[in-house]
ZADRENMI-208439 format. One record per residue (C-alpha): z, y negated, x negated; residue number from 1. Coordinates in pm, 1 decimal, always signed. Layout:
REC          z          y          x   resi
REC          Z          Y          X    NUM
...
//
This chain:
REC          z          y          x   resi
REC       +0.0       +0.0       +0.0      1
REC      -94.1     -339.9     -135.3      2
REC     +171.2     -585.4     -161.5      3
REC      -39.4     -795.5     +150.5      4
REC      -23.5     -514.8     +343.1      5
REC     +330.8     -494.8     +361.6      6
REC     +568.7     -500.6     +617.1      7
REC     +781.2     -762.5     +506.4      8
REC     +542.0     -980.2     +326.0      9
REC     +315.1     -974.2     +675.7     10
REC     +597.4    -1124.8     +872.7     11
REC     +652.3    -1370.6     +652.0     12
REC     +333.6    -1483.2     +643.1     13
REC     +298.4    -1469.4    +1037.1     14
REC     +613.8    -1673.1    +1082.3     15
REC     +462.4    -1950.3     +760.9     16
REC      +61.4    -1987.2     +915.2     17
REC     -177.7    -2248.9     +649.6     18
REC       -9.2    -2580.1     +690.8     19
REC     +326.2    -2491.7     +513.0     20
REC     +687.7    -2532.1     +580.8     21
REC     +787.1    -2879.5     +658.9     22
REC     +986.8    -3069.1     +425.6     23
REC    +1355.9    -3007.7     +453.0     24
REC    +1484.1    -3337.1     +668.5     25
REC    +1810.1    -3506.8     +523.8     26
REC    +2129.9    -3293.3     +678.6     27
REC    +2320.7    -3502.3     +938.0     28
REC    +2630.6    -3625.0     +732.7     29
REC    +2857.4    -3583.0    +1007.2     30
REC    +2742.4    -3257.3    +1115.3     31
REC    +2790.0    -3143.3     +764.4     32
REC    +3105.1    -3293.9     +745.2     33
REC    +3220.4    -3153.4    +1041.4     34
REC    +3099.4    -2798.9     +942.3     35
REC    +3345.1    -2818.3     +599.2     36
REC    +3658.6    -2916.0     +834.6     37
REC    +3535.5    -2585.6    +1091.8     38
REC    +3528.7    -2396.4     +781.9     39
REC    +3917.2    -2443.4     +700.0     40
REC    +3920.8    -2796.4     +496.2     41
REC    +4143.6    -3020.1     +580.3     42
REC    +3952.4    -3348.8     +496.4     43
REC    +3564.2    -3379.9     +293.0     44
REC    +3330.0    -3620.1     +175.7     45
REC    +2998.4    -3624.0      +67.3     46
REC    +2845.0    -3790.8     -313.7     47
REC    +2501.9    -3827.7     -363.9     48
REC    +2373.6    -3661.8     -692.8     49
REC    +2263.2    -4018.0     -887.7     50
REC    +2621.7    -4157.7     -826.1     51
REC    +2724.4    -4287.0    -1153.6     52
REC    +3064.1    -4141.0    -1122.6     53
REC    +2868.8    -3805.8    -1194.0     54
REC    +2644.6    -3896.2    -1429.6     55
REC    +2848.8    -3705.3    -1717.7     56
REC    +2828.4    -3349.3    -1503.3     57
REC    +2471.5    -3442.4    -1375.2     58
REC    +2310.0    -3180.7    -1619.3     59
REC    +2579.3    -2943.0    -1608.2     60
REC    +2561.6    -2944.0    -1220.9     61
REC    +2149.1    -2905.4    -1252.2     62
REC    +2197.8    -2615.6    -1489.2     63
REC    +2394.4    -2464.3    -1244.5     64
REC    +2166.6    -2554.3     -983.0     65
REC    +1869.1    -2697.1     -994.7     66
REC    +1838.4    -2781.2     -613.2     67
REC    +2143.2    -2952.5     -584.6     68
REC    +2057.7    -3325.8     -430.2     69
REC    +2414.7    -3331.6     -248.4     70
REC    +2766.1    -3240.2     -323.5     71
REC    +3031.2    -3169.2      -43.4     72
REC    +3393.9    -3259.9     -146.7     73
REC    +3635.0    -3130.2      +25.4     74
REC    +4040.0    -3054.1      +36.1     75
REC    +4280.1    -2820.8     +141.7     76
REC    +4634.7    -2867.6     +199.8     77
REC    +4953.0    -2724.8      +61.9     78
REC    +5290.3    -2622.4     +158.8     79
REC    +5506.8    -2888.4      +32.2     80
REC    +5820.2    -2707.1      +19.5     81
REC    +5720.2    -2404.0     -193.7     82
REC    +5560.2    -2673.0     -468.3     83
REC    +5894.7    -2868.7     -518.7     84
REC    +6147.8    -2570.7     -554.9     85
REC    +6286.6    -2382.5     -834.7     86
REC    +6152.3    -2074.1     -826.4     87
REC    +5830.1    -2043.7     -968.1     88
REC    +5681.9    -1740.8     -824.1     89
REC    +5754.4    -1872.0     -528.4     90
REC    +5490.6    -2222.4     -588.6     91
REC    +5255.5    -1993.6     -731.7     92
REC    +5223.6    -1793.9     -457.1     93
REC    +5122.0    -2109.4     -245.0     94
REC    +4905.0    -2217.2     -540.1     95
REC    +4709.8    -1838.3     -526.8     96
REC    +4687.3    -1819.2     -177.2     97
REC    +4578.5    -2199.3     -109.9     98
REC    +4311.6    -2125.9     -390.2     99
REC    +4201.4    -1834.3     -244.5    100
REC    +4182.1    -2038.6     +100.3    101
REC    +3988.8    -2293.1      -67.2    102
REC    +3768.1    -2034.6     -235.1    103
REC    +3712.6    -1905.5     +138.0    104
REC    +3619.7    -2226.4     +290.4    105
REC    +3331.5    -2341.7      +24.4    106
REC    +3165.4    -1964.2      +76.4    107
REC    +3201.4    -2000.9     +474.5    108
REC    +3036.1    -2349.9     +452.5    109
REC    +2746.6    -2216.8     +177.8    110
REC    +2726.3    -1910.3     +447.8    111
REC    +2620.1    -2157.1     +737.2    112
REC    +2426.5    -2353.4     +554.1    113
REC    +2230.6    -2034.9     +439.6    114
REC    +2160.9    -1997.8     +788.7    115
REC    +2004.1    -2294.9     +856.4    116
REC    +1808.5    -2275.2     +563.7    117
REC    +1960.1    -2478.8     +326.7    118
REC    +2036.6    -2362.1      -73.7    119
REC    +2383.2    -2395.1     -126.3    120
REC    +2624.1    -2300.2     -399.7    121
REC    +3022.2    -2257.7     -424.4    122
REC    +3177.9    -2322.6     -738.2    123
REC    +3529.6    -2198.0     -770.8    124
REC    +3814.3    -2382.2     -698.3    125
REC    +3969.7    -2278.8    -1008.7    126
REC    +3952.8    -1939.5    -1188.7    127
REC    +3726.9    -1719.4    -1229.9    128
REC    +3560.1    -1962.2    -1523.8    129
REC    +3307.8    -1963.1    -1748.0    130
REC    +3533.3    -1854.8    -2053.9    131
REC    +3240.5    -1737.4    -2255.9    132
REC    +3240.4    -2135.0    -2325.6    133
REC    +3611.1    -2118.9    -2416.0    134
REC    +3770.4    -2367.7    -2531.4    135
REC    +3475.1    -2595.9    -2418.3    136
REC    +3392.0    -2718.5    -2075.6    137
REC    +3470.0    -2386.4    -1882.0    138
REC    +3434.8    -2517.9    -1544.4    139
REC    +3104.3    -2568.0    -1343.6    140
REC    +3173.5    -2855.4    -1174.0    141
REC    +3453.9    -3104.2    -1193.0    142
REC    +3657.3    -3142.5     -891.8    143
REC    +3811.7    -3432.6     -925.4    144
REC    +3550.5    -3701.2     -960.2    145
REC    +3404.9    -3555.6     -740.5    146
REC    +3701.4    -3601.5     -470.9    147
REC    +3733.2    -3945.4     -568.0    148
REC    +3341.1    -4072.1     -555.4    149
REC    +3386.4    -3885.1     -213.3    150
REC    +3692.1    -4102.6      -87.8    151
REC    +3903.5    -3814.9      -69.5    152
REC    +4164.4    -4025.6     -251.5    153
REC    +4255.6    -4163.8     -631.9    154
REC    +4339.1    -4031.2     -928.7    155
REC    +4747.1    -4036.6    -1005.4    156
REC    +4899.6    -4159.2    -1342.2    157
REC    +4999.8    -3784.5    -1346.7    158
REC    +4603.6    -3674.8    -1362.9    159
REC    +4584.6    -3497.9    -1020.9    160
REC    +4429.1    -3610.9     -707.0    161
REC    +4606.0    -3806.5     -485.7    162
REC    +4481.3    -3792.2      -91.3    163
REC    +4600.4    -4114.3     +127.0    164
REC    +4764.3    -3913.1     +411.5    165
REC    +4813.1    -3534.2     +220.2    166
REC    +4946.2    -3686.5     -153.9    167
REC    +4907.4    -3434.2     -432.0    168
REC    +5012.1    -3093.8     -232.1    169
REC    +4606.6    -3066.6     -243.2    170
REC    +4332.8    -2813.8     -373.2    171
REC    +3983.5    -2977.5     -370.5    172
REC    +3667.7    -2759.0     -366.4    173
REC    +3321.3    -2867.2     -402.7    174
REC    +2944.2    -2728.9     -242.7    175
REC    +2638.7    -2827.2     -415.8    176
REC    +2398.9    -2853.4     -120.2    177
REC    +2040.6    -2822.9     -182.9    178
REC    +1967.8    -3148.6      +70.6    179
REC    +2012.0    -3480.0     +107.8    180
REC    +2220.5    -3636.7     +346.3    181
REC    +2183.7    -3913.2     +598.8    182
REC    +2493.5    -4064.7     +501.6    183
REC    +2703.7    -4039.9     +193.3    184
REC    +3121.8    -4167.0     +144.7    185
REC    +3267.3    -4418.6      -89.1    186
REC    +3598.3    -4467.3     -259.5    187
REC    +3899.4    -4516.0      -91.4    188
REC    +4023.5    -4880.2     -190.1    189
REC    +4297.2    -4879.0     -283.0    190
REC    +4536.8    -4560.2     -529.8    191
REC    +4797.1    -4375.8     -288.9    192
REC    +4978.2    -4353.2     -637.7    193
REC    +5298.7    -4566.5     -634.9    194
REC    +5393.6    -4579.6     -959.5    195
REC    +5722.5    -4469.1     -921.8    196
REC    +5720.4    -4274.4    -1263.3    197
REC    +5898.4    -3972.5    -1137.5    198
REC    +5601.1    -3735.5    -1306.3    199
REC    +5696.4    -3918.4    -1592.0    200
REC    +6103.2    -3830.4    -1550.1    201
REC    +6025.6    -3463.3    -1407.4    202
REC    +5779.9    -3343.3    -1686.5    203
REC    +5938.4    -3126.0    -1940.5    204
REC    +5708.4    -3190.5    -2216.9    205
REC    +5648.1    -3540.0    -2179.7    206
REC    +5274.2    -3482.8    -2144.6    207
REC    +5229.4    -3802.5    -1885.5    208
REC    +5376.0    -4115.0    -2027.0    209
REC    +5500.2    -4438.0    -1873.4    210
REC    +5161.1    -4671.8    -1945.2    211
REC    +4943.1    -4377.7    -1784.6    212
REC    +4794.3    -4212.3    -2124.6    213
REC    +4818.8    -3809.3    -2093.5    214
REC    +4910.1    -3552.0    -2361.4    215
REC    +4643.9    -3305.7    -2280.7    216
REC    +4786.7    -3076.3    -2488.1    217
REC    +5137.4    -3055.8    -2419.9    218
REC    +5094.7    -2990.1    -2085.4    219
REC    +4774.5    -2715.9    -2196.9    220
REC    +5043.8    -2532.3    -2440.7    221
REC    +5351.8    -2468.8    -2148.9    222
REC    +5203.7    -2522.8    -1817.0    223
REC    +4925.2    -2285.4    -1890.5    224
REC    +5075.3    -2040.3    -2116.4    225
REC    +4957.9    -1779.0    -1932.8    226
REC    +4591.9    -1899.9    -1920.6    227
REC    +4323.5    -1904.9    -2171.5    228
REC    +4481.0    -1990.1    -2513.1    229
REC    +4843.3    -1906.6    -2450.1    230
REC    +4694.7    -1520.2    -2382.5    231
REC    +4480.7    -1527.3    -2726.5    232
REC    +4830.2    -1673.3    -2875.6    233
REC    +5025.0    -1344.8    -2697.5    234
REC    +4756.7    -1147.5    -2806.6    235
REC    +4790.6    -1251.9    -3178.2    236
REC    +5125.1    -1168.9    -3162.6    237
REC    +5098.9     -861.1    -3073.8    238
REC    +4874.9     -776.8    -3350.3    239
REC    +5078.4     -936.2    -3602.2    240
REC    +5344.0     -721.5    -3547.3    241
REC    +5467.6     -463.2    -3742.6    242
REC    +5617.7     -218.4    -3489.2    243
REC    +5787.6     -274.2    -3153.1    244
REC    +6088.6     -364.1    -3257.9    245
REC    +5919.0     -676.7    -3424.8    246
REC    +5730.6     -731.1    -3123.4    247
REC    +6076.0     -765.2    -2938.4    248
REC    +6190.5    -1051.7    -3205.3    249
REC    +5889.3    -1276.2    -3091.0    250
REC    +5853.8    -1183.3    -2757.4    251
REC    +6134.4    -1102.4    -2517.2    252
REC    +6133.3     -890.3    -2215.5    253
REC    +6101.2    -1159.3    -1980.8    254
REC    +5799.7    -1333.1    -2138.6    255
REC    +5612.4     -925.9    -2161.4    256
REC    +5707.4     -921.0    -1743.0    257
REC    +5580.8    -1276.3    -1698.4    258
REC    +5282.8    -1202.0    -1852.3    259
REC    +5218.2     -869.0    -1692.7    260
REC    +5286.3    -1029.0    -1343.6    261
REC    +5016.8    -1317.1    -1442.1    262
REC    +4749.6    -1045.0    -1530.0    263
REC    +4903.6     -797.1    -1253.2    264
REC    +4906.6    -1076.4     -957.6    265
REC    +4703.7    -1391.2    -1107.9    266
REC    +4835.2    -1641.4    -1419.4    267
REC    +5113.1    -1834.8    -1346.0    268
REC    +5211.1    -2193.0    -1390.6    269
REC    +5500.3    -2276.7    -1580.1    270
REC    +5600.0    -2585.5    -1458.8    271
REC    +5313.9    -2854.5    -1214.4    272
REC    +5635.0    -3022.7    -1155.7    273
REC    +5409.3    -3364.8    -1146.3    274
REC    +5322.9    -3210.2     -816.6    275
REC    +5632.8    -3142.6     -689.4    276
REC    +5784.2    -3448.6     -728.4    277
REC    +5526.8    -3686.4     -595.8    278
REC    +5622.7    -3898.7     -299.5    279
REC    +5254.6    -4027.2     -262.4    280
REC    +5103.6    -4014.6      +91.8    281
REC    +5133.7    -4105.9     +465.2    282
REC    +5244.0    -3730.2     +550.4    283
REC    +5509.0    -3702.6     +227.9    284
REC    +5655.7    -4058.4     +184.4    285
REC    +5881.4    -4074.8     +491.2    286
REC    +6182.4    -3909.5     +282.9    287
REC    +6164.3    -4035.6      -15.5    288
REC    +6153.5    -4442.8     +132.8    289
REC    +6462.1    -4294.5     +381.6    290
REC    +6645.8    -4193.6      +92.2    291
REC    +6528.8    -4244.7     -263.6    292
REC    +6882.6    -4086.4     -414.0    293
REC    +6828.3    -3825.1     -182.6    294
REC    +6500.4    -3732.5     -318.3    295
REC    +6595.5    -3756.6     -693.1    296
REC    +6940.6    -3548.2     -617.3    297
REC    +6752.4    -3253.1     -379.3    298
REC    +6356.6    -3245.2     -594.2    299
REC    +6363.4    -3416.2     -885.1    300
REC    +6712.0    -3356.3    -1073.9    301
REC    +6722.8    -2936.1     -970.8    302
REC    +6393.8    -2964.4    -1197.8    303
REC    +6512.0    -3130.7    -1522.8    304
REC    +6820.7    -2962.7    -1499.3    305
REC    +6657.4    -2606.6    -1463.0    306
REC    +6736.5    -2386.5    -1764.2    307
REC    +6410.2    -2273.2    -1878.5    308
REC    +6193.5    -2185.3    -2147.9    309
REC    +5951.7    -2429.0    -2235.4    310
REC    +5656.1    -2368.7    -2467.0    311
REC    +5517.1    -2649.9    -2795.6    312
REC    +5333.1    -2591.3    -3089.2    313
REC    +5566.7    -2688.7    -3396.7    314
REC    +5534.8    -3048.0    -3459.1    315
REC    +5413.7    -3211.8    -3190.2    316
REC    +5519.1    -3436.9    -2976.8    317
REC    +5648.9    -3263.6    -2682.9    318
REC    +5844.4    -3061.9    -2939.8    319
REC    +6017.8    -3389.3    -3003.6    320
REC    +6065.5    -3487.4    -2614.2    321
REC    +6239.2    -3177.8    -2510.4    322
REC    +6489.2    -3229.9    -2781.0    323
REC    +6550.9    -3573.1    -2654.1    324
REC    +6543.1    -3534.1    -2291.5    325
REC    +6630.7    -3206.9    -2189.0    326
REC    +6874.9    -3042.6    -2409.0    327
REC    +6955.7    -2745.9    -2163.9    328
REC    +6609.6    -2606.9    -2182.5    329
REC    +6508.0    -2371.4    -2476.4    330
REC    +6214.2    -2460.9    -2654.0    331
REC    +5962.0    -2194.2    -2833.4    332
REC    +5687.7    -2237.6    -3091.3    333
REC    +5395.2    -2102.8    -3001.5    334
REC    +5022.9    -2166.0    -3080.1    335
REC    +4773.8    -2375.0    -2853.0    336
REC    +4510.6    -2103.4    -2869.4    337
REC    +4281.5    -2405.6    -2906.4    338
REC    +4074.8    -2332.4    -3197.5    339
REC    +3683.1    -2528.7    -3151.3    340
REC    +3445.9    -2310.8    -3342.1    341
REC    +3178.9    -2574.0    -3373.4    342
REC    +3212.2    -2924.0    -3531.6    343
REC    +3093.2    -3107.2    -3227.2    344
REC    +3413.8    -2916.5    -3056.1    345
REC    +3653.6    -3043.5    -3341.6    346
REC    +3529.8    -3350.9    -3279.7    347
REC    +3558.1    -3356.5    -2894.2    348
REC    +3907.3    -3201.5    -2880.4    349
REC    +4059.6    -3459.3    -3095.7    350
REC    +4183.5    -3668.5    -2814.7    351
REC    +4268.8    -3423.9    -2642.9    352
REC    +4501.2    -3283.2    -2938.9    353
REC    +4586.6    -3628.8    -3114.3    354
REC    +4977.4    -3688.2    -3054.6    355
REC    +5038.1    -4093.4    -3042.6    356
REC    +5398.7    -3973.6    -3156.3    357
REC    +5311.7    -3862.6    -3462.9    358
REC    +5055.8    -4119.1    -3533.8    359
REC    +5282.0    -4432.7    -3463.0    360
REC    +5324.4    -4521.3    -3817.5    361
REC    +4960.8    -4414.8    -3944.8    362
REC    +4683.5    -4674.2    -3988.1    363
REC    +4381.4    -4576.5    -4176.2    364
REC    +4020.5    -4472.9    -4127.2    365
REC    +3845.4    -4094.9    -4243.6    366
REC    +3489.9    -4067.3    -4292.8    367
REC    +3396.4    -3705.8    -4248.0    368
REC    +3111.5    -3594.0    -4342.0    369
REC    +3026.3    -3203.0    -4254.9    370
REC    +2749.5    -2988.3    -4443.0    371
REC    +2577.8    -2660.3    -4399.2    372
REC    +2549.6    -2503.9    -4045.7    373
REC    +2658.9    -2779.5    -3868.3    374
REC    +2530.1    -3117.5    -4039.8    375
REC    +2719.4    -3407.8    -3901.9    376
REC    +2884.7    -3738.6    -3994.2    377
REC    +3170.9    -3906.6    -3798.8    378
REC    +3473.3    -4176.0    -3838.8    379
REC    +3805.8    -4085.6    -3689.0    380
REC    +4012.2    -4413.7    -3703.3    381
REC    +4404.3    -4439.5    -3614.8    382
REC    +4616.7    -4710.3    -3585.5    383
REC    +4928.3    -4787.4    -3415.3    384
REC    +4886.5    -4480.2    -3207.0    385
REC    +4589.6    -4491.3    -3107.2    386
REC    +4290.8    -4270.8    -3183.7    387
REC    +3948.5    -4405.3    -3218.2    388
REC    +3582.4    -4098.9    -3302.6    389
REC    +3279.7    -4254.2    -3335.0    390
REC    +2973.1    -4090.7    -3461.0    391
REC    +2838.4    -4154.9    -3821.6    392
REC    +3012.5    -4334.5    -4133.1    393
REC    +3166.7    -4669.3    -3926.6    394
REC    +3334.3    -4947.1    -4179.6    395
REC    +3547.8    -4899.2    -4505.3    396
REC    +3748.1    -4544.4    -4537.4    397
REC    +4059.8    -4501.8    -4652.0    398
REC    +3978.8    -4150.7    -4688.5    399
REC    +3648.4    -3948.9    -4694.6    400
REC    +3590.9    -3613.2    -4618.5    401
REC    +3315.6    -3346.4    -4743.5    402
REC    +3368.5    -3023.3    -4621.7    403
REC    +3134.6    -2717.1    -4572.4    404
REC    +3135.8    -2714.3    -4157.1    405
REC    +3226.0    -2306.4    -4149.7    406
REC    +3507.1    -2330.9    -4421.3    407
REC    +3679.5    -2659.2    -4233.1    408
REC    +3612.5    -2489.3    -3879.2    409
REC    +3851.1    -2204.9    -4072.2    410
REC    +4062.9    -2415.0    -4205.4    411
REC    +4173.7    -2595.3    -3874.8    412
REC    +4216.8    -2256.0    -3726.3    413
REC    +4485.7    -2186.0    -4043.0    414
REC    +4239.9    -1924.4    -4112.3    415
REC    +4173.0    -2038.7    -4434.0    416
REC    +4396.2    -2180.2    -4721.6    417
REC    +4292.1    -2576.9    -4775.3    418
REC    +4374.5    -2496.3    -5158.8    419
REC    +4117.1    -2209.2    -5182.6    420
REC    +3861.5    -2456.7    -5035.0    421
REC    +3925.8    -2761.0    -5281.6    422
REC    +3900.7    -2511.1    -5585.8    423
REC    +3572.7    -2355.4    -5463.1    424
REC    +3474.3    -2728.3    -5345.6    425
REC    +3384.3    -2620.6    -5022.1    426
REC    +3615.1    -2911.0    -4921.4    427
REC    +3648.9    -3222.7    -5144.4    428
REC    +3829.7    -3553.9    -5083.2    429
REC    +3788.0    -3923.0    -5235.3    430
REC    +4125.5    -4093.0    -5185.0    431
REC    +4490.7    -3995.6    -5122.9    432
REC    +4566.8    -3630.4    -5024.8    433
REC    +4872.9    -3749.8    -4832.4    434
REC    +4612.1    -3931.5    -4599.8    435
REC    +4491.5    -3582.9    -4493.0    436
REC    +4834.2    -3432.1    -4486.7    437
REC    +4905.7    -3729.6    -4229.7    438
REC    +4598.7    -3655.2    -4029.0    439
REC    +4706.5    -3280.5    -3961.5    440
REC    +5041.5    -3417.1    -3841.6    441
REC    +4847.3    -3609.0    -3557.0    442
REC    +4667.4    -3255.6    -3442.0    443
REC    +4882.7    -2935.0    -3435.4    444
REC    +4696.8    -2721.6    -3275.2    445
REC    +4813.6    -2349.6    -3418.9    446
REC    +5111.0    -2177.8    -3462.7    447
REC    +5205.8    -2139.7    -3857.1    448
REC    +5251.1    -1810.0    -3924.9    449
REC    +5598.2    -1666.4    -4007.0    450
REC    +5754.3    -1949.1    -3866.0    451
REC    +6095.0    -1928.9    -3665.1    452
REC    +5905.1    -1889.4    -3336.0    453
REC    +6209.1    -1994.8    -3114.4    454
REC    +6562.4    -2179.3    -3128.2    455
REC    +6783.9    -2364.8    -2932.7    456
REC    +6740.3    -2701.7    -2953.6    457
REC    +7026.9    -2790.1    -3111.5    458
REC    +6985.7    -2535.4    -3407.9    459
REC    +6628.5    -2676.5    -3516.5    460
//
C-alpha cells in the first residue's frame, strides 16, 4: 500500500481539501485565562513573547519551543499554616503536593488547548530539571519574571514572588502557547512587599540582607542540601570514606534518614523560612497588623529559636552569621557542590558565590586571562564589597592572571594543587600572591578536605 493510499493519510487529506488550513486566529485572552483558573490555578496572566522582561530566556524558551508566541502565567496557592511551622516534613509535604497540583494544572490546560488545536507546552513547576546542564541554567523557563511581566505580583526583597491578595504561600507555573493572544497583562503597580525585614531576622544563614542584595549561595548550600550539589557533596563523602565507621564521623544517622526520605519521598527543604514568615498580602496581613508581637512570638521567634542543623561551606559568610545570630543552632561544613566546568561558568557564578563579607576590606582589580580550550579574557574588580566581571582586560590590574583554562577549572574545584600549577606554569601571576589568596576568600565554593566537618559554634 502506498503511503496515499492509506487510511489515515486519506482522511486527513479529505478533512484539509487544496486551499489549506486557515491561519490560527489570536486565542481570546479571557477565554484562555479563564481555561488556566478551570484547570486548578488560582490566579494567571498572559506575556507576550517580545516583552523585554523576557528577552534574556527568549532563546532558551525558542529552543524549547519553537512555536511559542504566548506564555500563560499562572499561580497556585498554599496552605499557610503548614509553611510557617516547625516541623519540616510537615511544609514539605504542602510544598510536594502543591507542586504536584501545579504540575497538574499546566498539563490540564496544554491538554485543552491540544484539543482545540493549539501547540502547547508545560514546563515543570520545579523538579524534574534539566541537570545534564548542572550547575548551569537547569530550568526551562523562569517562573518568576514571568509572574511578574504577567501582573501576578512583585518580586520580594526575599527573592520569591509576592501575589497582592495570596503573598508568598504561592507556586507559579508557566504554558508556552503556540498562539497569540488578543489581549496580554501588565505589571501590577505597585510591590505587595512591605519591607518589614522579617526574612531578613528569620533566615538562618543570612542569605537576604537588610538593603535587598541576596547571598545566592548561602541559601543554595542549607536550604537545598538535599538537591543538586549538596547530593554530589553526600556522595563525595561517601567515597572518601574509609569504612563505615568513618562514614558515621561525617555523617550522622539523622542526615543518612533525611537524605533517604528526600530520594525515598522527594528532596526536602531545610529551612524557606522567608516564606513562612511573610505577612505580605490582602488574604495574610490581617494578623500580623492585629498583632505584630503576636506574630513575631507565635511564627517568627519558634523559627530562630529552633535547634537545628544548619549547613555552610567553611569560610563564608553565612558561616560567620550563624555564629553571631543564632548560637543554639549547630553549624556543619560542607561543600557547595558548585563546581563550573567551563570558564564562561566560573565567570557567571561569581556573583552568585562572591561573599560581600569577606570582601569588605578588599579593593583591587584581576585581569584574567585564560588559554587553551577555553580562550578568554575578563576583569573581576572588588571594592568595598562589591563585585564588578566585565569581559576583556578593563583598566590597570593590581593583579593578572594566566592560567591554562582546564588546570584553573581544577584548581577551583580543589582538584588540583595551585603549587603544582605555578611550578609547571600552567598558572602564572604578575603581582602579589596574597591578592589571589584574598580573591579565594571572596568565593568558597568546596569543602577542604580533611577538615573538621562539624562543631558547635562555640568550639570553632
Amino acid at each position: 500500500m502506498s503511503l496515499a493510499e492509506h487510511p489515515t493519510v486519506r482522511r486527513f487529506r479529505e478533512r484539509n481539501r487544496p486551499g489549506g488550513a486557515e491561519p490560527l486566529k489570536p486565542l481570546d485572552a479571557a477565554w484562555l485565562r479563564q481555561l488556566c483558573l478551570d484547570c486548578g490555578a488560582d490566579d494567571a496572566g498572559l506575556v507576550e513573547l517580545g516583552r523585554p522582561a523576557l528577552d534574556d530566556q527568549r532563546d532558551d524558551i525558542l529552543r524549547a519551543f519553537p512555536p511559542a508566541k504566548t506564555l500563560l502565567g499562572f499561580v497556585c496557592r498554599m496552605n499557610r499554616e503548614p509553611i510557617r511551622g516547625l516541623a519540616r516534613s510537615v511544609a514539605n509535604l504542602e510544598f510536594h503536593h502543591a507542586g504536584d497540583h501545579a504540575n497538574e494544572v499546566a498539563r490540564k490546560v496544554v491538554a485543552a488547548l491540544e484539543r482545540e488545536g493549539v501547540r502547547a507546552l508545560n514546563p515543570a513547576m520545579g523538579f524534574p530539571m534539566e541537570q545534564d546542564r548542572f550547575p548551569g541554567k537547569i530550568w526551562v523557563v523562569s517562573h518568576k519574571p514571568v509572574a511578574v511581566a504577567a501582573g501576578l505580583g512583585q518580586m520580594g526583597i526575599h527573592r520569591n514572588v509576592i501575589h497582592p491578595r495570596f503573598g508568598n504561600f504561592i507556586l507559579l507555573g508557566t504554558v508556552l502557547v503556540g498562539a497569540e493572544a488578543t489581549a496580554y497583562d501588565r505589571p501590577i503597580s505597585y510591590n505587595p512587599c512591605l519591607e518589614c525585614k522579617l526574612c531578613v531576622a528569620a533566615c538562618p544563614v543570612g542569605a537576604i540582607a537588610p538593603d535587598g542584595r541576596f547571598n545566592f549561595s548561602a541559601c543554595y548550600t542549607h536550604n537545598y542540601r538535599e538537591f543538586m550539589g549538596g547530593f554530589t557533596d553526600w556522595v563525595e563523602r561517601i567515597a572518601e570514606s574509609k569504612d563505615a565507621l568513618d562514614y558515621r564521623k561525617k555523617v550522622t544517622d539523622p542526615e543518612s534518614a533525611s537524605m533517604w526520605q528526600s530520594l525515598s519521598f522527594g528532596a526536602n527543604y531545610k529551612a524557606a523560612y522567608c516564606l513562612s514568615v511573610c505577612p505580605a498580602g490582602e488574604d495574610v496581613i490581617g494578623p500580623y497588623l492585629t498583632d505584630k508581637a503576636g506574630h513575631l512570638r507565635e511564627v517568627v521567634r519558634p523559627l530562630q529559636e529552633k535547634q537545628e542543623t544548619v549547613y555552610v561551606v567553611a569560610g563564608s559568610d553565612a558561616e560567620e552569621h550563624v555564629a553571631r545570630r543564632f548560637p543554639r543552632k549547630t553549624v556543619k561544613r560542607v561543600g557547595s557542590g558548585l563546581r563550573p566546568r567551563s570558564i564562561q561558568r566560573f565567570l557567571s557564578g561569581l556573583p552568585l558565590t562572591f561573599q560581600p563579607g569577606k570582601a569588605s576590606k578588599l579593593n583591587a582589580a584581576y585581569h584574567f586571562t585564560f588559554t587553551g580550550k577555553e580562550p578568554r579574557e575578563a576583569t573581576v574588580t572588588i571594592r568595598d564589597g562589591a563585585l564588578q566581571v566585565r569581559d576583556g582586560h578593563q583598566g590597570v590590574a593590581d593583579l593578572r592572571v594566566t592560567a591554562d583554562s582546564e588546570t584553573w577549572l581544577g584548581f577551583v574545584a580543589k582538584e588540583r594543587s595551585l603549587w603544582w600549577a605555578l611550578l609547571r606554569r600552567k598558572i602564572r601571576i604578575k603581582g602579589s600572591p596574597r591578592l589571589l589568596a584574598a580573591f579565594g576568600k571572596c568565593f568558597p565554593l568546596v569543602r577542604s578536605r580533611g577538615r573538621e566537618d562539624g562543631c558547635r559554634r562555640r568550639g570553632l
